[in-house]
Backbone bond lengths (Angstrom), bond angles and torsions (degrees), N, CA, C in turn:
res aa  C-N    CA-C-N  psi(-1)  N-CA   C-N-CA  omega(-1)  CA-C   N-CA-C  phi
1 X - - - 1.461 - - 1.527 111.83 -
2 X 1.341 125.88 -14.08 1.641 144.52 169.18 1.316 102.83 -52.47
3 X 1.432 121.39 -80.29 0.692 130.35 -141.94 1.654 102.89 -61.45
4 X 1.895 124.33 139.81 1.517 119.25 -178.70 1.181 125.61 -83.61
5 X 1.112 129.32 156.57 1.829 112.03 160.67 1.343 126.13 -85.53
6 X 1.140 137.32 118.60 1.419 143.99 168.25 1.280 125.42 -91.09
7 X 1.782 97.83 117.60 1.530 93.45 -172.44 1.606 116.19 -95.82
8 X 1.344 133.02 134.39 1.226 129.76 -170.72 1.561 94.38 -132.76
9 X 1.813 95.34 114.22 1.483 101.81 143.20 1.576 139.27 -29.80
10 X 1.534 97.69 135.38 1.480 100.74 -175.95 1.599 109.56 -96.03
11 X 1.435 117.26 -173.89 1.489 105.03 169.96 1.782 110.08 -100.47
12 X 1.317 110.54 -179.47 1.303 95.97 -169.89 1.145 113.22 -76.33
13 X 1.902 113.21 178.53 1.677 103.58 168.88 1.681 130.00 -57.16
14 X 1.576 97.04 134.89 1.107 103.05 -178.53 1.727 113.09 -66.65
15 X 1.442 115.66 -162.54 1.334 118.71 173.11 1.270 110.84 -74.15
16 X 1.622 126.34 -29.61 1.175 121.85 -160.52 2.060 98.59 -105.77
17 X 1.260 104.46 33.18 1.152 113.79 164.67 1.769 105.68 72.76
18 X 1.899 109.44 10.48 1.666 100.02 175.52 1.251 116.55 -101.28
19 X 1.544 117.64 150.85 1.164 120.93 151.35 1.694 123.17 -70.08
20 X 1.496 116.61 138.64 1.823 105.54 -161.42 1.949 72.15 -147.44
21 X 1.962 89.00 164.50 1.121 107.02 157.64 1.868 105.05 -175.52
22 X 1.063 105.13 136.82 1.273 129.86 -146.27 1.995 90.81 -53.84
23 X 0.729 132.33 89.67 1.825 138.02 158.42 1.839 108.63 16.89
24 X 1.367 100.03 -58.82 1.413 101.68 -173.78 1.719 119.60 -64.20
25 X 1.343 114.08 11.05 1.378 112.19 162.02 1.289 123.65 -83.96
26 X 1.941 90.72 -42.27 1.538 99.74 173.35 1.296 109.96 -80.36
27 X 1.512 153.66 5.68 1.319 134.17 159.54 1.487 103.44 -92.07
28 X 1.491 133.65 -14.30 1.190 153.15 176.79 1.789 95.05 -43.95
29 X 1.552 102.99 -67.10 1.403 115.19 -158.67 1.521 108.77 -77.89
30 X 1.771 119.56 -33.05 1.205 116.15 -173.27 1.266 109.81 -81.89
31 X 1.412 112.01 -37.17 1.863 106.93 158.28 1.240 108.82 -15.54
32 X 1.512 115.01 -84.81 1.481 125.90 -142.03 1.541 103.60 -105.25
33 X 1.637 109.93 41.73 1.604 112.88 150.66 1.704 101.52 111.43
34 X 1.152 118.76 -35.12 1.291 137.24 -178.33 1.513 140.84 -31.08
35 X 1.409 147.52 128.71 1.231 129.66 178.59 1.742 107.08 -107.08
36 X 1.325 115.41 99.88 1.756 107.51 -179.58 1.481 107.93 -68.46
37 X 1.326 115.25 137.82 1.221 138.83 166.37 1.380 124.96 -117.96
38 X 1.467 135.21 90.17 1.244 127.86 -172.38 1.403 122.06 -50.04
39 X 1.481 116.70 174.73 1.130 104.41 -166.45 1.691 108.28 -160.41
40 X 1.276 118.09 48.12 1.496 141.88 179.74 1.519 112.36 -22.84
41 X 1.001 120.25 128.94 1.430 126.88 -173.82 1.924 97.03 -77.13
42 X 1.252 86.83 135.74 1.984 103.61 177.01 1.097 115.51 141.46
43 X 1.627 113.64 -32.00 1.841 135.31 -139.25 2.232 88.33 -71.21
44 X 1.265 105.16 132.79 1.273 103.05 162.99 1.879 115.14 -111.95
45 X 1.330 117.32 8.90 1.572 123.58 -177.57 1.282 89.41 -78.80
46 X 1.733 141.82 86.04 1.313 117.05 159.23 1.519 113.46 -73.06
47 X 0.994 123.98 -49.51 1.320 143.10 -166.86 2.214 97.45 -47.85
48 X 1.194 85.83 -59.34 1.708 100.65 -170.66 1.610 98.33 -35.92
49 X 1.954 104.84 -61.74 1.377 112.82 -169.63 1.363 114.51 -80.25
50 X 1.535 126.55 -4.18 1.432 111.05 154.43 1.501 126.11 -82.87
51 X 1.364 102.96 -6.48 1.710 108.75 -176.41 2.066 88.82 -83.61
52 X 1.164 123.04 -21.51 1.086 98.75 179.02 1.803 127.78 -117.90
53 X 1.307 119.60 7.49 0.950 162.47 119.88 1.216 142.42 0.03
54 X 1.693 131.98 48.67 1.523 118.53 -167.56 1.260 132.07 -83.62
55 X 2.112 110.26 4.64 1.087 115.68 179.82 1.196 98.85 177.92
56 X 1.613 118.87 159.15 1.697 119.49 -168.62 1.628 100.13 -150.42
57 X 1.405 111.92 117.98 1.506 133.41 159.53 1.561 99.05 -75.45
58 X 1.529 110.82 138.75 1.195 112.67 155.15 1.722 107.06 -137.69
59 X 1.822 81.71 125.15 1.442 91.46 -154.82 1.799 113.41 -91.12
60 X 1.251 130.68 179.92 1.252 135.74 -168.01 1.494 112.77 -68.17
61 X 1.526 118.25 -174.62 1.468 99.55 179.99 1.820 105.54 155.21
62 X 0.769 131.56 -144.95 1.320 119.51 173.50 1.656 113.55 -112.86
63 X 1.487 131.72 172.52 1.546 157.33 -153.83 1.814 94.82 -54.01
64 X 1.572 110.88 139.43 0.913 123.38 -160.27 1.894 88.50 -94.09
65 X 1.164 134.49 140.89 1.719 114.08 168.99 1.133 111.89 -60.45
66 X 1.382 135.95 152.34 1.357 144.50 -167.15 1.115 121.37 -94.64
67 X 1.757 98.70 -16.34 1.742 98.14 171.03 1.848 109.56 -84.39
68 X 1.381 98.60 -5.57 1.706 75.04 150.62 1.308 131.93 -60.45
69 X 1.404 108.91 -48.39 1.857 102.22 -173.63 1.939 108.21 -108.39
70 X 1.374 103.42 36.60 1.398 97.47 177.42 1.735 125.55 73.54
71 X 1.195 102.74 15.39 1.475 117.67 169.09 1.800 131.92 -103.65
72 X 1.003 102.84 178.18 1.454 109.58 -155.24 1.566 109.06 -83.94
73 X 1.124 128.85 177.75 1.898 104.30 166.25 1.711 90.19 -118.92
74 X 1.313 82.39 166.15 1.686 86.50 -152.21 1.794 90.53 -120.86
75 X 1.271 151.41 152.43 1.085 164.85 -76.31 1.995 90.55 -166.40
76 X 1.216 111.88 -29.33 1.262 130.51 176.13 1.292 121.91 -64.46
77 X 1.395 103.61 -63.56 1.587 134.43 -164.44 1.385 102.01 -64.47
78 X 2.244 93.68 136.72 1.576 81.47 -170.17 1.595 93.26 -151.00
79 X 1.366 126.14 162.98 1.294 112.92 177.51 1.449 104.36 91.02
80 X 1.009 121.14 -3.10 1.766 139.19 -170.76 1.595 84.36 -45.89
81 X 1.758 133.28 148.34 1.038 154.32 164.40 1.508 135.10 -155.96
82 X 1.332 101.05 102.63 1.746 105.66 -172.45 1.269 85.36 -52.69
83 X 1.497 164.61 -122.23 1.155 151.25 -10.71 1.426 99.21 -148.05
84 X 1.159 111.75 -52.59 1.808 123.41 149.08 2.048 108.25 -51.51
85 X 0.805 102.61 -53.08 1.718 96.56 -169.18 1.580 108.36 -64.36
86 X 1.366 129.38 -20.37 1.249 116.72 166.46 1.796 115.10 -112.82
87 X 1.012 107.31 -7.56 1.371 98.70 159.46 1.646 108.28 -56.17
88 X 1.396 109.25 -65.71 1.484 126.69 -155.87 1.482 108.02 -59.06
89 X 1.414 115.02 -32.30 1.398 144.63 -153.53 1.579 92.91 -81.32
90 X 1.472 132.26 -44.30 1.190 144.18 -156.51 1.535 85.81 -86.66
91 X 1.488 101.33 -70.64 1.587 121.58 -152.66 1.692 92.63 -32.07
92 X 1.477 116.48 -58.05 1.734 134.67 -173.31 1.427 100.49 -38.35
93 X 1.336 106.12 -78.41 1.552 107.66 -171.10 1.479 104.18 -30.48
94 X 1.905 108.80 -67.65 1.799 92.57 -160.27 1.043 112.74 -73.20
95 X 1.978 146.20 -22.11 0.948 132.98 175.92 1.679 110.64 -47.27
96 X 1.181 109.53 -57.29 1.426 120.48 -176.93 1.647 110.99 -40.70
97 X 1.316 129.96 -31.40 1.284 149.38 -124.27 1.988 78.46 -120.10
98 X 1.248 125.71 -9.50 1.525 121.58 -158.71 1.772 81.70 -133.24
99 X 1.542 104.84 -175.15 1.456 130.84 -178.69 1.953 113.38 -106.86
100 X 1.475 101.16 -11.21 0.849 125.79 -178.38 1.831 98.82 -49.03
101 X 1.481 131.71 134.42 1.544 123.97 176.94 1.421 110.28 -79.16
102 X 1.375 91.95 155.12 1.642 83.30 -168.16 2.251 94.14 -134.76
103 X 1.220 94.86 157.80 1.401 96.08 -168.71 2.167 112.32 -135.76
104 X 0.838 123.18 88.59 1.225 101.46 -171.66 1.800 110.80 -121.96
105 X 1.500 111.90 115.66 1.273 141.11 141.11 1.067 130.17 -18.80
106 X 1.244 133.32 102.49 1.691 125.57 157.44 1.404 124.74 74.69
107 X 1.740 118.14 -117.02 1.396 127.29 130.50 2.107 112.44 -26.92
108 X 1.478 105.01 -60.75 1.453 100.57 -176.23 1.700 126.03 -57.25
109 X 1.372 95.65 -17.59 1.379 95.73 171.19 1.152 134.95 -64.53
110 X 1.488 89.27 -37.94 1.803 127.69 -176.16 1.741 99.19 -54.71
111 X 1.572 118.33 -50.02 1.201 120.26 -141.32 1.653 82.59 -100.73
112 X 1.037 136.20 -38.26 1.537 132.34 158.22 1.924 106.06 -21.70
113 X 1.219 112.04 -54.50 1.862 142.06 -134.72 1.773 76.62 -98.02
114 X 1.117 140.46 -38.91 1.529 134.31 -142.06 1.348 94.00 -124.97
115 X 1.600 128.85 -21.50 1.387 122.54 -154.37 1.807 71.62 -93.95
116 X 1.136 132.09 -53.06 1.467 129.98 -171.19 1.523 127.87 -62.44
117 X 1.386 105.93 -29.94 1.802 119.27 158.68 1.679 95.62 125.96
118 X 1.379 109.66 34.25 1.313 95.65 151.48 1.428 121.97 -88.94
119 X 1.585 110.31 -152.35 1.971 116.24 -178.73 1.670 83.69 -144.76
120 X 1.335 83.11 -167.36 1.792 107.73 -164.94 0.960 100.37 -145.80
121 X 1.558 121.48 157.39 2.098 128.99 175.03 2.110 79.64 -98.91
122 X 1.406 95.04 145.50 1.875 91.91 -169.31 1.607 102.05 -109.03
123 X 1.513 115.08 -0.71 1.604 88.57 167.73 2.206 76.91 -157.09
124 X 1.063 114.79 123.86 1.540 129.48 -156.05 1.924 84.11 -89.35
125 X 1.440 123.53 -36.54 1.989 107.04 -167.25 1.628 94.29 -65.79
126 X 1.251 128.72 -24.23 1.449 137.83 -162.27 1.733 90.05 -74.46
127 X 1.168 136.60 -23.06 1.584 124.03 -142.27 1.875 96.71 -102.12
128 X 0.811 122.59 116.28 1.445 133.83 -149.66 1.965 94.93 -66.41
129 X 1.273 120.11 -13.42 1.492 103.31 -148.66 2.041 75.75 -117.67
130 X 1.032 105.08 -33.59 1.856 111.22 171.75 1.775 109.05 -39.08
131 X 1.575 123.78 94.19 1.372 111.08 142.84 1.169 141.52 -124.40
132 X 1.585 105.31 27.17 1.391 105.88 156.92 1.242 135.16 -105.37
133 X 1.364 112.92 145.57 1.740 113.67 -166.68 1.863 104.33 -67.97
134 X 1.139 98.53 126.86 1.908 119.44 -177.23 1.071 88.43 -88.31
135 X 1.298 126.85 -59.42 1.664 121.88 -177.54 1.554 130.81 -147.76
136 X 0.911 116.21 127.07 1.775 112.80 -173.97 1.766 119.13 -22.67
137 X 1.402 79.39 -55.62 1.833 98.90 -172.08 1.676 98.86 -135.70
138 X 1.341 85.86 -150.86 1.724 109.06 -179.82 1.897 99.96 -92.18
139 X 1.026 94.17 -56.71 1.707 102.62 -176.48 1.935 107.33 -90.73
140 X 1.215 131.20 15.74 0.940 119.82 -152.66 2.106 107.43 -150.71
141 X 0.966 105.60 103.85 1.172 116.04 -162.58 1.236 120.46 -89.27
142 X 1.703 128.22 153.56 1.245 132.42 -166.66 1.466 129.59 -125.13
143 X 1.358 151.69 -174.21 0.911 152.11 179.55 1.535 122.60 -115.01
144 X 1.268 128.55 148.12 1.409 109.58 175.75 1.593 114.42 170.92
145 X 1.250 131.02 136.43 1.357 143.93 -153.73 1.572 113.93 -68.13
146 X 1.079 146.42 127.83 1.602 138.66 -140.17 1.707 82.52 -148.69
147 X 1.466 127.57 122.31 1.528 149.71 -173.80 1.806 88.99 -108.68
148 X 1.265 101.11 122.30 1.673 110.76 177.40 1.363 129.86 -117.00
149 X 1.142 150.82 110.25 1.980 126.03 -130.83 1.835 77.14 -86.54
150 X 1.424 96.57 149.66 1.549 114.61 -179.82 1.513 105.20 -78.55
151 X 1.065 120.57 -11.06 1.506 110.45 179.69 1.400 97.52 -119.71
152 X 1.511 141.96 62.15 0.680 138.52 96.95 1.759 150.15 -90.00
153 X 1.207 100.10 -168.35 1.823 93.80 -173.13 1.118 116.90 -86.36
154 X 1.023 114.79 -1.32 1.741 131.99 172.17 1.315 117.40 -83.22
155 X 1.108 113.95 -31.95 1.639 140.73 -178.67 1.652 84.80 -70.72
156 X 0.962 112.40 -68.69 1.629 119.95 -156.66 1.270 105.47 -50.21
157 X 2.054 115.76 -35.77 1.333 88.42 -158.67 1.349 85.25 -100.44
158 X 1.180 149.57 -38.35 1.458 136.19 -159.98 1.417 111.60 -64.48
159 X 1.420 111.37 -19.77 1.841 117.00 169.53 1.308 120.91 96.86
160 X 2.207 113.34 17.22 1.366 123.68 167.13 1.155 117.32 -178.97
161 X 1.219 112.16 -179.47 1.413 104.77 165.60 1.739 151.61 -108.09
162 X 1.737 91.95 15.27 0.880 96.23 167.39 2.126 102.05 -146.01
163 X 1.587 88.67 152.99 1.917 93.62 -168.14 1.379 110.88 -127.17
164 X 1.247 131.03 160.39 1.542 124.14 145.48 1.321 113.60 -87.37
165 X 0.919 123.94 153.41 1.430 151.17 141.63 1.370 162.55 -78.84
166 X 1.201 144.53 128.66 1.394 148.80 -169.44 1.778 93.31 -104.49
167 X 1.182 113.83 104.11 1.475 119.43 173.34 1.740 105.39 -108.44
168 X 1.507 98.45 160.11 1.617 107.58 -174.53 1.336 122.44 -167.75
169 X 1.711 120.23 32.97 0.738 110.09 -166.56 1.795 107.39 -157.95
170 X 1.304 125.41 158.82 1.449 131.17 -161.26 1.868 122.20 -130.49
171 X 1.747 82.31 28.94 1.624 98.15 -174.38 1.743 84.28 -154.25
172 X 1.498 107.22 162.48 1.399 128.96 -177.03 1.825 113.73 -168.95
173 X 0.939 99.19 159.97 1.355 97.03 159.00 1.469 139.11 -48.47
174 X 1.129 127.67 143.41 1.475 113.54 -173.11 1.669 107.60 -137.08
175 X 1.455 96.36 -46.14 1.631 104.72 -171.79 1.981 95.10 -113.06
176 X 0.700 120.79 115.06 1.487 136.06 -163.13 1.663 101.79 -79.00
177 X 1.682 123.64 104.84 1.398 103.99 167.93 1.094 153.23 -61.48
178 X 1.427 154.87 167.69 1.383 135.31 -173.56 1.020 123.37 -70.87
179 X 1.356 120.85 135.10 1.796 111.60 -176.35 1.726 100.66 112.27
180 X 0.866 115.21 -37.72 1.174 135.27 -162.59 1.725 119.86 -85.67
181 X 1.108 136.51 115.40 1.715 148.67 162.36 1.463 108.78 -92.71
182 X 1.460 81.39 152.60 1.971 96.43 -172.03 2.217 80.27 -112.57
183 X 1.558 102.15 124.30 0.994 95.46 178.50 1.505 105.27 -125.57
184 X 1.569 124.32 29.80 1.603 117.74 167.91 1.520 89.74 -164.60
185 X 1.332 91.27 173.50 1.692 93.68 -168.60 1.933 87.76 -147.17
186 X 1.535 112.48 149.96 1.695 118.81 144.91 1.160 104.12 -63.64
187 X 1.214 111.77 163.71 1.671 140.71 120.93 1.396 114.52 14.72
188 X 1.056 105.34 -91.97 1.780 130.65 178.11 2.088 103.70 -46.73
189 X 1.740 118.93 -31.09 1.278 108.90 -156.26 1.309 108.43 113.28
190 X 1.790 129.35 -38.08 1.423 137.67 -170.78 1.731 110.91 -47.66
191 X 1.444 124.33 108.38 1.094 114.22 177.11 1.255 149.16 -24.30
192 X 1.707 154.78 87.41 1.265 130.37 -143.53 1.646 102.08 -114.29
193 X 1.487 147.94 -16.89 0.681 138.81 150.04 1.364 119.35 -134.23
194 X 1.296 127.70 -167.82 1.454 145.57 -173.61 1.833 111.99 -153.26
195 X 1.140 121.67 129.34 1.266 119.24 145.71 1.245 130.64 -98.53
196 X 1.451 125.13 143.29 1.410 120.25 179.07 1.782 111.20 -79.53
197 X 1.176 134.79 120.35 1.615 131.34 -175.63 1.766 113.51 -78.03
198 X 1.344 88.32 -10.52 1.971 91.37 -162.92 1.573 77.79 -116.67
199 X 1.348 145.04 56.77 1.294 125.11 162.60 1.839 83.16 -151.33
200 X 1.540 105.39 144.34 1.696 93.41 153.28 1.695 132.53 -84.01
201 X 1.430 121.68 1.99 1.210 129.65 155.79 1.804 118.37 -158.68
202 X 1.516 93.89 101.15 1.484 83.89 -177.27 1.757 98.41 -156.55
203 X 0.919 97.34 113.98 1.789 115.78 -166.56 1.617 102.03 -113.13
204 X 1.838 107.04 149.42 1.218 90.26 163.09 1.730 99.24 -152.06
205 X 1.008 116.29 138.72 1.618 116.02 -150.11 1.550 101.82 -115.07
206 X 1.176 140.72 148.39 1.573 132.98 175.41 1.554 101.74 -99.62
207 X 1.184 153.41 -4.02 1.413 155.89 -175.28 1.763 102.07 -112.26
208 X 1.621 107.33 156.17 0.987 87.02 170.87 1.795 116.30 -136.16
209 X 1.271 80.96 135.22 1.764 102.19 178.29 1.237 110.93 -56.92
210 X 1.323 136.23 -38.94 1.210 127.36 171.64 1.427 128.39 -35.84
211 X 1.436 109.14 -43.27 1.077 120.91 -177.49 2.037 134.53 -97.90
212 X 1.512 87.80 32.54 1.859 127.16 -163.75 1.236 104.90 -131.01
213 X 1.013 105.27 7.68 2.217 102.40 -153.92 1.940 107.09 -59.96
214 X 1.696 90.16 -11.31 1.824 94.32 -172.66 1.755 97.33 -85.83
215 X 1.242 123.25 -6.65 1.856 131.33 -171.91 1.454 87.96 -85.56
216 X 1.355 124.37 142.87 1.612 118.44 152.12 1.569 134.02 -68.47
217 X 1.486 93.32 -27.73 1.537 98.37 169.72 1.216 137.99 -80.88
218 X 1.661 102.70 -3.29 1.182 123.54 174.54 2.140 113.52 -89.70
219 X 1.154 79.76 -21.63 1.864 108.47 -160.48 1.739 80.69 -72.77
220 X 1.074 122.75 -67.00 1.570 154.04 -179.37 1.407 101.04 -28.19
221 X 1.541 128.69 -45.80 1.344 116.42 179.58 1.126 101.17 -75.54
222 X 1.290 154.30 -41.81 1.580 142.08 177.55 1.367 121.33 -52.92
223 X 1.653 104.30 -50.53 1.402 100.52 -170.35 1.577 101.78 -66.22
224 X 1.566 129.99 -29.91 1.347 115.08 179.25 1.511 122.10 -78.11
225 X 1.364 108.02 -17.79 1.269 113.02 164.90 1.741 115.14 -46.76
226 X 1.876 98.19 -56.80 1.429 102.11 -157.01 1.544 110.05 -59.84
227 X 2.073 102.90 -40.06 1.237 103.67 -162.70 0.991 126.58 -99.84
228 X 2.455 125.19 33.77 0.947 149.12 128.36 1.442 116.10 -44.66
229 X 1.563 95.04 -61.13 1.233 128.26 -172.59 1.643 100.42 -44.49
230 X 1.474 120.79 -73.02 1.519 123.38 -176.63 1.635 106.63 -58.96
231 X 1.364 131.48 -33.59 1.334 127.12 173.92 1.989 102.65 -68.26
232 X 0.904 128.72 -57.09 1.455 104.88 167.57 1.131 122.50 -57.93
233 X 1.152 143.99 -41.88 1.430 139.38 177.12 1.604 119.00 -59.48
234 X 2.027 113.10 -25.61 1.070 107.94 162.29 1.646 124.22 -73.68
235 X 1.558 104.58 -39.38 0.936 113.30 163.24 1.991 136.15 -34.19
236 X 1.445 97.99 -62.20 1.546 109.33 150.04 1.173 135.90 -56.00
237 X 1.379 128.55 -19.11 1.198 131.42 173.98 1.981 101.26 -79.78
238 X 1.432 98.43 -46.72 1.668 95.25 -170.66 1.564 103.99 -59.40
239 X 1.237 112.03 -20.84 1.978 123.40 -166.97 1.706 99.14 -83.57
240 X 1.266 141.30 -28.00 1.165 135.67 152.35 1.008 123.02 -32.37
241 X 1.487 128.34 120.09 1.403 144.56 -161.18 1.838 92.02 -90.09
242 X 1.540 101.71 140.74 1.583 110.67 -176.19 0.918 109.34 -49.97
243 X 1.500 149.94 167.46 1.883 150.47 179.15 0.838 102.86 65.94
244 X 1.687 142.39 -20.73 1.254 113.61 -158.42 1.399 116.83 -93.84
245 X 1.279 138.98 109.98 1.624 139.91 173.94 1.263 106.32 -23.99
246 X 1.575 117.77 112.54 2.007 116.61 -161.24 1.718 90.88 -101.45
247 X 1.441 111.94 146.38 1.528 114.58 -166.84 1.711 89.15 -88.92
248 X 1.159 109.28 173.33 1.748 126.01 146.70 1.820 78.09 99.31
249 X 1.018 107.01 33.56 1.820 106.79 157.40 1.378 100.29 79.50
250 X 1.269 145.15 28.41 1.319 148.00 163.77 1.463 107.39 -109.47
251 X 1.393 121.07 35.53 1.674 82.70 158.97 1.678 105.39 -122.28
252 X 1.121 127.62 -122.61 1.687 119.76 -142.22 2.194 76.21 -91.63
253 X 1.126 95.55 169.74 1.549 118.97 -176.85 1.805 103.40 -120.68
């Protein structure tokens, strides 16, 4: 009954009409204690899935539209999806709006950064001061050294201040939302994470850990994810008023 559920975004529909998402999220979460729960772009029950809900990854995926944050469309950008961009877009705000931990990836970082009123740089080889490779290709991912400020909480949990990386991506942050700290940087300066200040756990990283799970410091963002995650959910359970039928499979049998 410990153990939380974590819901992680899927990517959008494919051609053949599926929802998919790459495996290593879900061994990501069951590693480090976790129950994955997908989370298909369309869904309008927010309320339903935060009552059941002890924490939400939002995972990578393709270009956020730009008329979310007042930007241009860029010649690059691909994978573009109304249907995903306001699901995810919503989902952010109210998670954020709860205690619930929140975790966002890559693309998920982005939508963390945009759901709050930041922007994005929309194609990063174009950005004159950018020289490190984010990613080989489009489908094809890279490596690269990630500087983390030691006094942050990010620092704390990955166990230093400085990491490698699995990078994959050709957009980043640019205009930083409110509430929000840039707490690691690339090589080049290119943003690598963010903490949220008005949340007690809500991170959002541009590399992805998922795909490190054999690094410990990479291993380290899950397990702290999960075991936020189970400390609020214990927490909420003790906050249930007596009589009341408690959701997440605790009430009478």
């Amino acid at each position: 009954m410990d153990a939380p559920l974590i819901g992680i975004t899927t990517y959008s529909r494919n051609e053949e009409g599926r929802f998919c998402l790459p495996a290593a999220y879900v061994d990501a979460v069951r590693g480090a204690g976790g129950v994955p729960v997908l989370l298909p772009p369309g869904e309008s029950q927010f309320e339903l899935l935060l009552e059941f809900l002890d924490g939400v990854i939002f995972a990578g995926g393709g270009d956020i539209d730009p008329a979310h944050y007042g930007g241009e469309v860029h010649p690059k950008m691909y994978m573009v999806d109304a249907e995903r961009d306001r699901f995810e877009l919503e989902l952010a705000r109210r998670v954020l709006r709860t205690d619930r931990p929140v975790l966002g990836i890559c693309r998920g970082s982005q939508v963390l950064n945009v759901a709050c009123g930041g922007d994005l740089h929309p194609h990063l080889p174009e950005e004159g001061e950018v020289t490190v490779k984010h990613r080989e290709a489009q489908r094809v991912p890279a490596e690269h050294a990630v500087r983390i400020d030691p006094r942050s909480r990010l620092a704390e949990v990955v166990g230093g201040s400085e990491i490698t990386v699995t990078s994959w991506h050709h957009q980043a942050v640019r205009r930083v939302a409110p509430g929000w700290r840039v707490v690691a940087w690339a090589p080049d300066g290119t943003v690598e994470a963010l903490e949220y200040e008005r949340h007690p756990w809500a991170f959002a990283v541009q590399w992805h850990p998922e795909l490190s799970l054999e690094s410990p410091p990479h291993q380290r963002i899950f397990q702290a994810l999960v075991r936020a995650a189970r400390e609020q959910k214990q927490k909420a359970s003790r906050e249930t008023p007596l009589g009341k039928v408690q959701s997440r499979g605790e009430g009478e049998t």
